[in-house]
N, CA, C, O and CB atoms as a CASP TS submission, in Angstrom:
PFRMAT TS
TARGET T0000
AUTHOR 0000-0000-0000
METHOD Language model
MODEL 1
PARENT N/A
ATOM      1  N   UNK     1     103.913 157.943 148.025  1.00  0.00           N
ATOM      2  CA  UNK     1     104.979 157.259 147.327  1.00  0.00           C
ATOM      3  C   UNK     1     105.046 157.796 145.909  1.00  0.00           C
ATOM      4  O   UNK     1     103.940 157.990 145.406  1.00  0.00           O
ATOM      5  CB  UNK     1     104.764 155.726 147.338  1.00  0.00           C
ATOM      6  N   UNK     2     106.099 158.079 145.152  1.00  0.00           N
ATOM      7  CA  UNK     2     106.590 158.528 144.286  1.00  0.00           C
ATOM      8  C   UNK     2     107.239 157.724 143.343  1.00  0.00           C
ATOM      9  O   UNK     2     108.414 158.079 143.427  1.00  0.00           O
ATOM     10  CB  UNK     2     107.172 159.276 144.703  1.00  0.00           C
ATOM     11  N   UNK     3     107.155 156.805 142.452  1.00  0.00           N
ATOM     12  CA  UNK     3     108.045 155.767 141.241  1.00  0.00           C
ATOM     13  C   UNK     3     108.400 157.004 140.253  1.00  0.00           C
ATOM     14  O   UNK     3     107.640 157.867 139.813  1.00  0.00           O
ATOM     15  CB  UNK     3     106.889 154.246 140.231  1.00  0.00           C
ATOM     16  N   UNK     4     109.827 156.819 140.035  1.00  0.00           N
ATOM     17  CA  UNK     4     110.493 157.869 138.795  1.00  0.00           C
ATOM     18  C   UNK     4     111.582 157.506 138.451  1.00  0.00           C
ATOM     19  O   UNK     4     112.195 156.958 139.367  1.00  0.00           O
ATOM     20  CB  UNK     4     110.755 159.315 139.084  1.00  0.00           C
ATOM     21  N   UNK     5     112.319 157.592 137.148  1.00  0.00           N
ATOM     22  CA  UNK     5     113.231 157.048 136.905  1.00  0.00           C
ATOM     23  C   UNK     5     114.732 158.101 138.043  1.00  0.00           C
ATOM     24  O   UNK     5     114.796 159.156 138.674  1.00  0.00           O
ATOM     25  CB  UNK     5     113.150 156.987 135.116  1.00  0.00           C
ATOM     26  N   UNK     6     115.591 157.011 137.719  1.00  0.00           N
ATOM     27  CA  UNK     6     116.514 157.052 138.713  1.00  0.00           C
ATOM     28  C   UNK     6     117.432 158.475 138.094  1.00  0.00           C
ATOM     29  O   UNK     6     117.542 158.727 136.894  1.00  0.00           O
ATOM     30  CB  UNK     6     117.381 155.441 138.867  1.00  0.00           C
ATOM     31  N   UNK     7     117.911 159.129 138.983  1.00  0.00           N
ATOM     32  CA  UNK     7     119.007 160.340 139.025  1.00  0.00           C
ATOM     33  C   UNK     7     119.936 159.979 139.315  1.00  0.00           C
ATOM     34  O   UNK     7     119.931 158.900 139.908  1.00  0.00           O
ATOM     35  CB  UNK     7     118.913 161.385 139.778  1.00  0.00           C
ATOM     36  N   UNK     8     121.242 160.655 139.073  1.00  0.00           N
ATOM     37  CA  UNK     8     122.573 160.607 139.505  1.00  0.00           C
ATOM     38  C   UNK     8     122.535 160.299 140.928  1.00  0.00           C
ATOM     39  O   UNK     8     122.938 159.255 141.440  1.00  0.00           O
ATOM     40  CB  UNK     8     123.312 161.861 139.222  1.00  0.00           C
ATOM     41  N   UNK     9     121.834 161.646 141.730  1.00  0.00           N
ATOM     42  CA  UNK     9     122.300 161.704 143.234  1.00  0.00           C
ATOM     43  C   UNK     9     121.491 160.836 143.898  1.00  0.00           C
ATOM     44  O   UNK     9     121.524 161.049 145.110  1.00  0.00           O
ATOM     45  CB  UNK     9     122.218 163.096 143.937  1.00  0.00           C
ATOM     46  N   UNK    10     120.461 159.543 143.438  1.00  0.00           N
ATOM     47  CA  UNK    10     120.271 158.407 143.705  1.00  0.00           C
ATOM     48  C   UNK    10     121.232 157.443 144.125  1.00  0.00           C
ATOM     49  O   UNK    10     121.015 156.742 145.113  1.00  0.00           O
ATOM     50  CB  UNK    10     119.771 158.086 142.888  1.00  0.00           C
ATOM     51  N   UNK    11     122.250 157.352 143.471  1.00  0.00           N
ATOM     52  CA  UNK    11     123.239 155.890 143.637  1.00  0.00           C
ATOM     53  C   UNK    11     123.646 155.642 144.836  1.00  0.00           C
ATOM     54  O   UNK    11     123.989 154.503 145.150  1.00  0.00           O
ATOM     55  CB  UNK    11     124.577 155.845 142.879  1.00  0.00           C
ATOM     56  N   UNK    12     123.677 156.764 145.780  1.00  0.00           N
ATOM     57  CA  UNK    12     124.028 156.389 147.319  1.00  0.00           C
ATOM     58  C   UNK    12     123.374 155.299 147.823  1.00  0.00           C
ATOM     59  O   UNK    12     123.769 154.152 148.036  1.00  0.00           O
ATOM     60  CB  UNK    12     123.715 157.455 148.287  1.00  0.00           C
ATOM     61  N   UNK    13     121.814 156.077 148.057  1.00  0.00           N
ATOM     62  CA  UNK    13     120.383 155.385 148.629  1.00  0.00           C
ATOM     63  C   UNK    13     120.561 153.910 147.710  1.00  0.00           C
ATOM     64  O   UNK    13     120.881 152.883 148.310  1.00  0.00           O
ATOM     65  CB  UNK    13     118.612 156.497 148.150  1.00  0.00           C
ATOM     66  N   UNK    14     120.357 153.896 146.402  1.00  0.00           N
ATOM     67  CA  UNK    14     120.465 152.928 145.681  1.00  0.00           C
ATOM     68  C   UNK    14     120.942 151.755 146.440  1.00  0.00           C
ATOM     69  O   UNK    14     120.394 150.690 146.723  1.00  0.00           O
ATOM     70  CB  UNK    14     121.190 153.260 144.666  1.00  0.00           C
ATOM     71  N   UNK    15     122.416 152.364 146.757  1.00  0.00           N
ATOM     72  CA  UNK    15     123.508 150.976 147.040  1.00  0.00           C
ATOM     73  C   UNK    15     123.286 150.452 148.601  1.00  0.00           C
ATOM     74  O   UNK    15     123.566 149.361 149.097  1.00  0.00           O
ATOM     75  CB  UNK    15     125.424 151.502 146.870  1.00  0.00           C
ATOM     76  N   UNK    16     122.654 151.682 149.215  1.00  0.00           N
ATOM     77  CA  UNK    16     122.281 151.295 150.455  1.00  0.00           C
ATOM     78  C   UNK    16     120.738 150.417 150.884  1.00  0.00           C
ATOM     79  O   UNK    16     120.300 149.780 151.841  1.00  0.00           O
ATOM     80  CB  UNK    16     122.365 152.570 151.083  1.00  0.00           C
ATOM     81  N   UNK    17     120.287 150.844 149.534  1.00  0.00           N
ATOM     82  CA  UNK    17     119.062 149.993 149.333  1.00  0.00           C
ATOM     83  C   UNK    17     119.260 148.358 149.078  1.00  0.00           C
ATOM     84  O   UNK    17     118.673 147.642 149.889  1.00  0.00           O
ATOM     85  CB  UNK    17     118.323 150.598 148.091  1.00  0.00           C
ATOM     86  N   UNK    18     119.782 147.908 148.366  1.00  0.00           N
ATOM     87  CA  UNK    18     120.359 146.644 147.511  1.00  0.00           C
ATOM     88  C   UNK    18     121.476 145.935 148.733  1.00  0.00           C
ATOM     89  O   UNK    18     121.451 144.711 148.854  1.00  0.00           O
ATOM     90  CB  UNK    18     121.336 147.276 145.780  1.00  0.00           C
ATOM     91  N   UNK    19     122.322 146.658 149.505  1.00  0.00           N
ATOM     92  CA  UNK    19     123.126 146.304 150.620  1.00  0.00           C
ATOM     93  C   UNK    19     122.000 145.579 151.424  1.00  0.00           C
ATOM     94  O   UNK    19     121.944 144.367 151.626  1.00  0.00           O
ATOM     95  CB  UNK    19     123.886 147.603 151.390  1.00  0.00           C
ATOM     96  N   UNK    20     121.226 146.407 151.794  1.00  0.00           N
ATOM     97  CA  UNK    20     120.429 146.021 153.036  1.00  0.00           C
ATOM     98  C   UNK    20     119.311 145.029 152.917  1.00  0.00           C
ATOM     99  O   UNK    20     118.865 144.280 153.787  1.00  0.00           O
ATOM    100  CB  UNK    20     119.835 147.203 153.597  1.00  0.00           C
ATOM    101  N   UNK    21     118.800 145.229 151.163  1.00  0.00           N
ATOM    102  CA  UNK    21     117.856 143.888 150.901  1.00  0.00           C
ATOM    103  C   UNK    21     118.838 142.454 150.435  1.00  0.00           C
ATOM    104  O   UNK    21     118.304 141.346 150.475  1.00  0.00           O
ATOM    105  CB  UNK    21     116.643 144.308 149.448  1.00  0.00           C
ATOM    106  N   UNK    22     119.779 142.551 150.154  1.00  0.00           N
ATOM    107  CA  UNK    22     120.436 141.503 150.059  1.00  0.00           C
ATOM    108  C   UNK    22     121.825 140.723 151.140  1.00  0.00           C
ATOM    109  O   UNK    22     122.291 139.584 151.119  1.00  0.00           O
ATOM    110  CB  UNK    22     120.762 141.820 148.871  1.00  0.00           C
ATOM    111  N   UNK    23     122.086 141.680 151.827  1.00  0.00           N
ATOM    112  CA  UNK    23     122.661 141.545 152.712  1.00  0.00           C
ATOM    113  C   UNK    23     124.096 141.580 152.372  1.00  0.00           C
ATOM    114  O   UNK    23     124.748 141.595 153.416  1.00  0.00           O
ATOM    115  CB  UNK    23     122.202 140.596 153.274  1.00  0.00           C
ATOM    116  N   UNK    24     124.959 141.600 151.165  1.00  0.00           N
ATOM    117  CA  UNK    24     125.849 141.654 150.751  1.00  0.00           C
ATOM    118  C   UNK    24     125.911 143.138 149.849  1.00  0.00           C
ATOM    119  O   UNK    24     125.077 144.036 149.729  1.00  0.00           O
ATOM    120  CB  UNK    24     125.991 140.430 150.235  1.00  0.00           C
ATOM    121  N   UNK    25     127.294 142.961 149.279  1.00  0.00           N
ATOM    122  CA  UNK    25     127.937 144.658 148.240  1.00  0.00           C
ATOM    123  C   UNK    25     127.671 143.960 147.349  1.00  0.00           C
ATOM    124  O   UNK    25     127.437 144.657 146.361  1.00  0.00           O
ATOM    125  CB  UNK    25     129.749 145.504 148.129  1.00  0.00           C
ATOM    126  N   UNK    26     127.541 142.567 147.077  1.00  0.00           N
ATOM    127  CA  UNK    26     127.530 142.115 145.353  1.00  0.00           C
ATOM    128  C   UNK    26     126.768 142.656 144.522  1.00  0.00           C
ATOM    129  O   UNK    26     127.346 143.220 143.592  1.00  0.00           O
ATOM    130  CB  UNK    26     127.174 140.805 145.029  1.00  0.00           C
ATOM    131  N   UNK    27     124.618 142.713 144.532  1.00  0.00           N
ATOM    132  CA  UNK    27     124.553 143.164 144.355  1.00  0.00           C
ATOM    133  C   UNK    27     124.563 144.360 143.856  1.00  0.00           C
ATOM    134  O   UNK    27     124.511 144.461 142.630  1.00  0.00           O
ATOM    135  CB  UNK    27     124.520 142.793 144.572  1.00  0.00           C
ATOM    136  N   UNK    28     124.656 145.970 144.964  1.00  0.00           N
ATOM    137  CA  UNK    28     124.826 146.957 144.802  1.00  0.00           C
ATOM    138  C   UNK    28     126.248 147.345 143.397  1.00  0.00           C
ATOM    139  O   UNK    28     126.244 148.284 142.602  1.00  0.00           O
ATOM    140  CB  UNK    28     124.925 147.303 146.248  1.00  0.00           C
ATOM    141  N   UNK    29     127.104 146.440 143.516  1.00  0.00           N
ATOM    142  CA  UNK    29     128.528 146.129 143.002  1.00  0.00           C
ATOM    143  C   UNK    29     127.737 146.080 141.877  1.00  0.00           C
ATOM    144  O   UNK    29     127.652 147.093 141.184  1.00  0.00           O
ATOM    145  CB  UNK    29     129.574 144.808 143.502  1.00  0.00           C
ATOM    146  N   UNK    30     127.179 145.137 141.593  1.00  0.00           N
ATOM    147  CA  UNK    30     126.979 144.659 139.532  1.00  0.00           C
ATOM    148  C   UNK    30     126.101 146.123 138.880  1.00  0.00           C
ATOM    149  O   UNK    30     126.339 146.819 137.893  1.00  0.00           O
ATOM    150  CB  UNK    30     125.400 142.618 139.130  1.00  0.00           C
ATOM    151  N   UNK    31     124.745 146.212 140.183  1.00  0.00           N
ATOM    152  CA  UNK    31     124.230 147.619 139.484  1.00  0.00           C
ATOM    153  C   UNK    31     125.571 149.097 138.818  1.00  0.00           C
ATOM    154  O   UNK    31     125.610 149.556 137.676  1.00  0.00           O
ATOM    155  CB  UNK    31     123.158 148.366 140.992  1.00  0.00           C
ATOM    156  N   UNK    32     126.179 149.358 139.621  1.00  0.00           N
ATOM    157  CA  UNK    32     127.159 150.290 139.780  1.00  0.00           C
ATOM    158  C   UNK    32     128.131 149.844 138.604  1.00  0.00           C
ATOM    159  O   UNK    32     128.424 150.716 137.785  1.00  0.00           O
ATOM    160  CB  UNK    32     127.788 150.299 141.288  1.00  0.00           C
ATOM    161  N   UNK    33     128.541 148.855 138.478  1.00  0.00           N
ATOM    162  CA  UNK    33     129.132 148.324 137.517  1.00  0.00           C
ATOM    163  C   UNK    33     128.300 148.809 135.961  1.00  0.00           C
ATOM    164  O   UNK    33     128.710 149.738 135.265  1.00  0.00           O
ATOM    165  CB  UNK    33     129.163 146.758 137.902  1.00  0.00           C
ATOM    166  N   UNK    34     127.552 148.292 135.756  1.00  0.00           N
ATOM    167  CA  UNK    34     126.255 148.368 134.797  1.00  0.00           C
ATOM    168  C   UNK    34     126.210 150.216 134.432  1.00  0.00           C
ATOM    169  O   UNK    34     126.441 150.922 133.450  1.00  0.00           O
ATOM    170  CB  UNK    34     124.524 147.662 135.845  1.00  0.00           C
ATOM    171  N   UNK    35     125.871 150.380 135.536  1.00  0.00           N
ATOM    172  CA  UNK    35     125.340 151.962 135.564  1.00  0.00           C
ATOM    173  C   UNK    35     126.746 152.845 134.623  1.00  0.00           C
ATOM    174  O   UNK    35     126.652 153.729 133.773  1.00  0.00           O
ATOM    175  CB  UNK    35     125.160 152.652 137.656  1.00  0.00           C
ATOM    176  N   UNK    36     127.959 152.185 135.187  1.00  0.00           N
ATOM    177  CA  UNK    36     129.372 153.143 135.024  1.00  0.00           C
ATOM    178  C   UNK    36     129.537 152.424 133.598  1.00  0.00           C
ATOM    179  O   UNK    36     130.036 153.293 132.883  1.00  0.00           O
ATOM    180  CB  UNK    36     130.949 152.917 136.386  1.00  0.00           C
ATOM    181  N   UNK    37     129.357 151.251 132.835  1.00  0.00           N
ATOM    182  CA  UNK    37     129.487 150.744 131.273  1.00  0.00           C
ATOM    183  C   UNK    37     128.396 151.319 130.596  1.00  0.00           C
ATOM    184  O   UNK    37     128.377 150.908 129.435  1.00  0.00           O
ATOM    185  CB  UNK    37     129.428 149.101 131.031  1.00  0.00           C
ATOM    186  N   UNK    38     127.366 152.199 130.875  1.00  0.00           N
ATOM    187  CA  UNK    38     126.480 152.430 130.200  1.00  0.00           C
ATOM    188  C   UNK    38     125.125 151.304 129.432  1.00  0.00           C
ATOM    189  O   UNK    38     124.370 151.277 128.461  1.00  0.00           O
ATOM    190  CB  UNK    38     127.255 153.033 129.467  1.00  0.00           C
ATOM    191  N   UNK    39     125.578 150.298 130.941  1.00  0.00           N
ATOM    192  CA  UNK    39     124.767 149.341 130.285  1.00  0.00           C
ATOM    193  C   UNK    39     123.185 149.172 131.289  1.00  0.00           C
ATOM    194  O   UNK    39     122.624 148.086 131.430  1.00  0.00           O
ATOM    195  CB  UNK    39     125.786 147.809 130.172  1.00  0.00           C
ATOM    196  N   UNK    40     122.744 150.298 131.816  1.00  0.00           N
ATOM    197  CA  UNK    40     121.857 150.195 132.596  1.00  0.00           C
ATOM    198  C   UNK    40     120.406 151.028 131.701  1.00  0.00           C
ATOM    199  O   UNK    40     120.354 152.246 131.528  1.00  0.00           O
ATOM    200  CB  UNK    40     122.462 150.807 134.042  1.00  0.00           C
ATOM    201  N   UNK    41     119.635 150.318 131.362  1.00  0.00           N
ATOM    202  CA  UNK    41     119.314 150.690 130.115  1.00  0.00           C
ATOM    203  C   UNK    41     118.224 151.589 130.588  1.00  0.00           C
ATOM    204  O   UNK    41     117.855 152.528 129.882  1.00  0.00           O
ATOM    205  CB  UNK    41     118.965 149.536 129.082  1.00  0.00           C
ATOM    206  N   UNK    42     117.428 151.222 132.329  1.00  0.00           N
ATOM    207  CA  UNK    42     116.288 152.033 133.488  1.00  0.00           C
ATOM    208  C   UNK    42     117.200 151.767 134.657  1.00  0.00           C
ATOM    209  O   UNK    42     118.172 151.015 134.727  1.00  0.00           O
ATOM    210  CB  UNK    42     114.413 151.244 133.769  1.00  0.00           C
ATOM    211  N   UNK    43     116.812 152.336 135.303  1.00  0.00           N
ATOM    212  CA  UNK    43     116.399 152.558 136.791  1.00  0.00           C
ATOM    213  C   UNK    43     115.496 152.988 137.574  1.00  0.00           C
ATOM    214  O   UNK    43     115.900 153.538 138.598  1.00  0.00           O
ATOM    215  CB  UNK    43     116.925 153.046 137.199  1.00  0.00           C
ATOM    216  N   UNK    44     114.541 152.920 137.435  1.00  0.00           N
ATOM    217  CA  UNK    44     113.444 153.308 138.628  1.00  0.00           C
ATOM    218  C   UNK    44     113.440 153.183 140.092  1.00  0.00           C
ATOM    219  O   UNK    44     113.684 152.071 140.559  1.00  0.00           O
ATOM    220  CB  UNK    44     112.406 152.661 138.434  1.00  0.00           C
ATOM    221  N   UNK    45     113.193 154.192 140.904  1.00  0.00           N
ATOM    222  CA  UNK    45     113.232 153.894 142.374  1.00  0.00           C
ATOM    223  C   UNK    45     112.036 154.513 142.490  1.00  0.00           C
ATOM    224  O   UNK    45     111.613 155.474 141.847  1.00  0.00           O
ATOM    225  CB  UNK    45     114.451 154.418 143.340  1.00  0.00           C
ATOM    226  N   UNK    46     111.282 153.611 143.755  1.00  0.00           N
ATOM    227  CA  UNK    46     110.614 154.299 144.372  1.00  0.00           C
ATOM    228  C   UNK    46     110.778 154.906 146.107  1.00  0.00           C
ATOM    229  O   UNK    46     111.267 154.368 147.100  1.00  0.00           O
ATOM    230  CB  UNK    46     109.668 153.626 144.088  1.00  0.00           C
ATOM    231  N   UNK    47     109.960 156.597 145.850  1.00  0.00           N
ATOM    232  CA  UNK    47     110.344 157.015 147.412  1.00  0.00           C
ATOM    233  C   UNK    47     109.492 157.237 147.845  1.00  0.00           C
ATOM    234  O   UNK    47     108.377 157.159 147.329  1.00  0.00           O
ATOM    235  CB  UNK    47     111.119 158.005 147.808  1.00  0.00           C
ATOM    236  N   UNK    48     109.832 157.676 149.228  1.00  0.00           N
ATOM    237  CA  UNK    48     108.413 157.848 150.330  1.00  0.00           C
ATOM    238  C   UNK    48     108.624 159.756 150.039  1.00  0.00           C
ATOM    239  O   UNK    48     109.397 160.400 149.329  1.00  0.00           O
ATOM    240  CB  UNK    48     108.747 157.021 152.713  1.00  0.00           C
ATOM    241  N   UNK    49     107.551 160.130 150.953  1.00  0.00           N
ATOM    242  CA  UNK    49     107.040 161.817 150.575  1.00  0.00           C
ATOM    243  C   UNK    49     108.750 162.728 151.043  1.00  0.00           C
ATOM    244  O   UNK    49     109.017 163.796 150.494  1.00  0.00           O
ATOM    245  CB  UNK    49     105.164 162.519 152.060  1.00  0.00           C
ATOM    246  N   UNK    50     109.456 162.265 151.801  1.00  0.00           N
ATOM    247  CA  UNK    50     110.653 162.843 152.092  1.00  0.00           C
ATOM    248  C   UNK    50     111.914 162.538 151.403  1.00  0.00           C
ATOM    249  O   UNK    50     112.945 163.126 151.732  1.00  0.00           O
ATOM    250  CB  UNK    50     110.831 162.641 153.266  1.00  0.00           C
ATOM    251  N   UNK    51     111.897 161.535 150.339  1.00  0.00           N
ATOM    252  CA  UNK    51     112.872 161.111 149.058  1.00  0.00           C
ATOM    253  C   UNK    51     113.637 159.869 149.223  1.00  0.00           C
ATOM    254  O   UNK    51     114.578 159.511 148.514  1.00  0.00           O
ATOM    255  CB  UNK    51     113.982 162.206 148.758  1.00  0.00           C
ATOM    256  N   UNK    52     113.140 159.247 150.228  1.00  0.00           N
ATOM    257  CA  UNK    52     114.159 158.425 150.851  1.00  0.00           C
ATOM    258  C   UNK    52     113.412 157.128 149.966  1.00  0.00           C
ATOM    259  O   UNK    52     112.225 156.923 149.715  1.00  0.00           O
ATOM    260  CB  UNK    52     114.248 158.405 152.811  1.00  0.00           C
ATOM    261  N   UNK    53     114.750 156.298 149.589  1.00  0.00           N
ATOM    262  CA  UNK    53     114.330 155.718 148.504  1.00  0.00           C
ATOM    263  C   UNK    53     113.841 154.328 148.927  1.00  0.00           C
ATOM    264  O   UNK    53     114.285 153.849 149.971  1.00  0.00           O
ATOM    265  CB  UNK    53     115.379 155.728 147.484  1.00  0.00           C
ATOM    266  N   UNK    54     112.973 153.663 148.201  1.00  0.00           N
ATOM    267  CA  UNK    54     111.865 152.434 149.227  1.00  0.00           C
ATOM    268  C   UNK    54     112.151 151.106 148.534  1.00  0.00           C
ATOM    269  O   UNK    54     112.096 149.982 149.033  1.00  0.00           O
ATOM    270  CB  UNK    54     109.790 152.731 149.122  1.00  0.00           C
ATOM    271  N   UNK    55     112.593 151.591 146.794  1.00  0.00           N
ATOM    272  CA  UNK    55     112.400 150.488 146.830  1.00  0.00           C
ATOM    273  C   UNK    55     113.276 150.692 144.695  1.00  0.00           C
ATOM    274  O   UNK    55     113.216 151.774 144.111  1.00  0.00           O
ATOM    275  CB  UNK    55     110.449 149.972 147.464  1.00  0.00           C
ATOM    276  N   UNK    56     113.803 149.672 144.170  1.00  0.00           N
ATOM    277  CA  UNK    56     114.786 150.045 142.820  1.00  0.00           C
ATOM    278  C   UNK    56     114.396 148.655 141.760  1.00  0.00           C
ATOM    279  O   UNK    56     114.285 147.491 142.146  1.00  0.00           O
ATOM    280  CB  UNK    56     116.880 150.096 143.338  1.00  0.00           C
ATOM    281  N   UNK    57     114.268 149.045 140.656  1.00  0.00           N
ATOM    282  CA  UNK    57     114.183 147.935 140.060  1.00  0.00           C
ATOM    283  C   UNK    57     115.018 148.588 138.684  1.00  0.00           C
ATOM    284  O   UNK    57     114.909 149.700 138.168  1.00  0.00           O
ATOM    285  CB  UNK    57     112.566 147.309 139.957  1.00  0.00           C
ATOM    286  N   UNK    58     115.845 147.483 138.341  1.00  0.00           N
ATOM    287  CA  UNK    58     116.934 148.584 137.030  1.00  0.00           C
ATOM    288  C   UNK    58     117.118 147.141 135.717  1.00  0.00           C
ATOM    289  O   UNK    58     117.384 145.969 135.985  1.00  0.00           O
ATOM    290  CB  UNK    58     119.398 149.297 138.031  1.00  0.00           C
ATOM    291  N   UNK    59     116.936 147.587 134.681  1.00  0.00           N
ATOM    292  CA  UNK    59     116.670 146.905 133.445  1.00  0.00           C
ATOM    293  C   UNK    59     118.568 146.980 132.466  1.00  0.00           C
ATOM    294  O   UNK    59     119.242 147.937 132.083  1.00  0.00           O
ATOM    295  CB  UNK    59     115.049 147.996 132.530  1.00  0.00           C
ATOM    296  N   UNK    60     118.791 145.480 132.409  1.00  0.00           N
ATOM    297  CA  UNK    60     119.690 145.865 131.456  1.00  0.00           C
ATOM    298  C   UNK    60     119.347 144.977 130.228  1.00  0.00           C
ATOM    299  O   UNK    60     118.471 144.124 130.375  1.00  0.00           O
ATOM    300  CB  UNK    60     121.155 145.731 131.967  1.00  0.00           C
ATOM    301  N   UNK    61     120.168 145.153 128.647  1.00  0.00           N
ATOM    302  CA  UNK    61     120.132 144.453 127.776  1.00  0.00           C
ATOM    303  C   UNK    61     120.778 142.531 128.199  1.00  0.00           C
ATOM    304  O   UNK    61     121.849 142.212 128.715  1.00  0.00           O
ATOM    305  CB  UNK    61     120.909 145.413 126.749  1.00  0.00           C
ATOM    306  N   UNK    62     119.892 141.826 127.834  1.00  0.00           N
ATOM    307  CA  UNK    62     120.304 140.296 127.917  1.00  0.00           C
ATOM    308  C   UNK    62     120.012 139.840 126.887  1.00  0.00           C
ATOM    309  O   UNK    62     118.987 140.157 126.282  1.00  0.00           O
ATOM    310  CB  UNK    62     119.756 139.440 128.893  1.00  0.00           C
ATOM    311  N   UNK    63     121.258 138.610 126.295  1.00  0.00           N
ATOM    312  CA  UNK    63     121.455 138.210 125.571  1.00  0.00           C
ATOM    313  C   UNK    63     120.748 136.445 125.332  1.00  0.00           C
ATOM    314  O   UNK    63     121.568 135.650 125.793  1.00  0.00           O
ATOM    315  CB  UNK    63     122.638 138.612 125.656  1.00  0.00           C
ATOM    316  N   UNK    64     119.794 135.887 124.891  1.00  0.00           N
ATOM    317  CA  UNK    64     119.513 134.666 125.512  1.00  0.00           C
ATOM    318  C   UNK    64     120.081 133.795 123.891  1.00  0.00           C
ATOM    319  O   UNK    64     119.793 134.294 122.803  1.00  0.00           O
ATOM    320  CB  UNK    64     117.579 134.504 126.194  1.00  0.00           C
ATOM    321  N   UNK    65     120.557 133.024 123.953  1.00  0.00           N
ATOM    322  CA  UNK    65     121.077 131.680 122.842  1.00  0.00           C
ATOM    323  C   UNK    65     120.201 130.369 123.317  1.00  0.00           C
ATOM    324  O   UNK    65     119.955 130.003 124.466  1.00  0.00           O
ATOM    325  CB  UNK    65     123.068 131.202 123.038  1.00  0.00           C
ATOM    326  N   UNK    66     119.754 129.699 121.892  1.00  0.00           N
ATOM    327  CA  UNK    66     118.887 128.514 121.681  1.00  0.00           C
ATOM    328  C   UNK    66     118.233 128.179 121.016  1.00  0.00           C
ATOM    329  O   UNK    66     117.682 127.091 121.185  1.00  0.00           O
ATOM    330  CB  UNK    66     118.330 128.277 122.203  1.00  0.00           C
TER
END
């Protein structure tokens, strides 16, 4: 297994990753969203020895008030 930050030609696997653990596009939708505003600040995926991606965790800026 391999953890590295995320590449362009990731976002496929990505969305097919996030589809299939959540069972919906919403998900995959807000990352992609994020990613295309420049508001995706990481992305890390991890893959198995053939690239196929296992597993994504992606960091954006949040705002908390109180």
């Amino acid at each position: 297994m391999l953890i590295r930050t995320e590449i362009g030609i990731d976002a496929p696997g990505i969305d097919r990753l996030l589809k299939n653990c959540f069972g919906s596009e919403q998900e995959a939708e807000r990352v992609r969203q994020l990613r295309e505003q420049g508001l995706l600040t990481l992305g890390m995926v991890a893959t198995d020895d053939e690239g196929q991606i296992l597993g994504y965790a992606a960091f954006s800026p949040v705002t908390l008030a109180g």
